[in-house]
C-alpha positions, -999 to +999 in steps of 0.1 A: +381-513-554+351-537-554+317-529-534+315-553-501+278-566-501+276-560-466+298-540-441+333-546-426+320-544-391+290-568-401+318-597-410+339-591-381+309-592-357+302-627-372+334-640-367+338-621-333+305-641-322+318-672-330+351-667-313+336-650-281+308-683-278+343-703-280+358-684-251+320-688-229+322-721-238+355-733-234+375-704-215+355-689-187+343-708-151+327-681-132+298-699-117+277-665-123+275-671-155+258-703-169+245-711-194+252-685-219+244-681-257+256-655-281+230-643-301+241-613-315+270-590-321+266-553-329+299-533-339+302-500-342+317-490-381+347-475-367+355-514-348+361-498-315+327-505-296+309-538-296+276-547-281+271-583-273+236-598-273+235-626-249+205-652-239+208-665-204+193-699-196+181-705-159+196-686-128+197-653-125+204-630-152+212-600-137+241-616-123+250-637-150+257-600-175+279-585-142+300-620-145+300-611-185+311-576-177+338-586-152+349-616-178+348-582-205+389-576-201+400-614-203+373-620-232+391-588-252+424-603-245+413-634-261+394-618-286+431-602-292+452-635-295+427-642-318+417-625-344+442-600-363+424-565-356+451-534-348+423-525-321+401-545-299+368-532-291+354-527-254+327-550-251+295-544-237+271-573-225+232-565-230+204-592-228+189-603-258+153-608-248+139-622-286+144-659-272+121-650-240+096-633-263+096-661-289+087-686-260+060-664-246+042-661-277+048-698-285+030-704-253+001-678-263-006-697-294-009-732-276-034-714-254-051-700-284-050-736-303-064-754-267-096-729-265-103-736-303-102-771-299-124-771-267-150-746-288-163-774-308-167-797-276-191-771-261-207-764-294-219-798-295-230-798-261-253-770-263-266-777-298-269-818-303-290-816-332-261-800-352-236-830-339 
């Protein structure tokens, strides 16, 4: 039997991401939720537990994951007519918070690049023979 380069569980988490961003997208009208983006899926190697990493854009995201969590059963049911897996795993909602750190560190180098380009300004100012 040939060597996978990468896990079962890895591949079905790929395609389980795809279908469960179909079923925010197209499926699900809880007004809790939003704007929702899934950005990761972690499955355990046995394929019976599955954390999804979500990004929530705008409102409140503490209420958006408990309108997740109480979408869970319908999502696993849809998850089941689906995709051909004997089991469906429980899902677990957690938030993914890379996308909030990216754009906070984004905004710490614009600040960084905004004090270097005012550092010249005030170099010339307090040296004008080097101007």
């Amino acid at each position: 039997m040939p060597k996978h380069s990468y896990k079962r569980s890895a591949r079905v988490g790929e395609q389980m991401k795809h279908e469960i961003a179909d079923i925010l997208m197209r499926k699900i009208k809880d007004p809790r939720i939003g704007f929702v983006t899934v950005t990761d899926v972690e499955l355990s190697d046995d394929l019976k537990h599955a954390k999804i990493y979500v990004s929530i854009y705008g409102g409140e995201k503490e209420i958006a994951l408990q309108g997740l969590q109480s979408a869970s059963s319908f999502i696993r049911s849809e998850l089941g007519r689906r995709m051909t897996m004997r089991v469906v795993p429980e899902i677990l909602f957690r938030f993914d918070r890379t996308v909030e750190q990216g754009a906070h560190i984004m905004e710490l180098l614009h600040e960084i690049e905004k004090k270097q380009e005012q550092q010249p300004d005030e170099m010339e100012k307090k040296d004008p023979e080097h101007a």
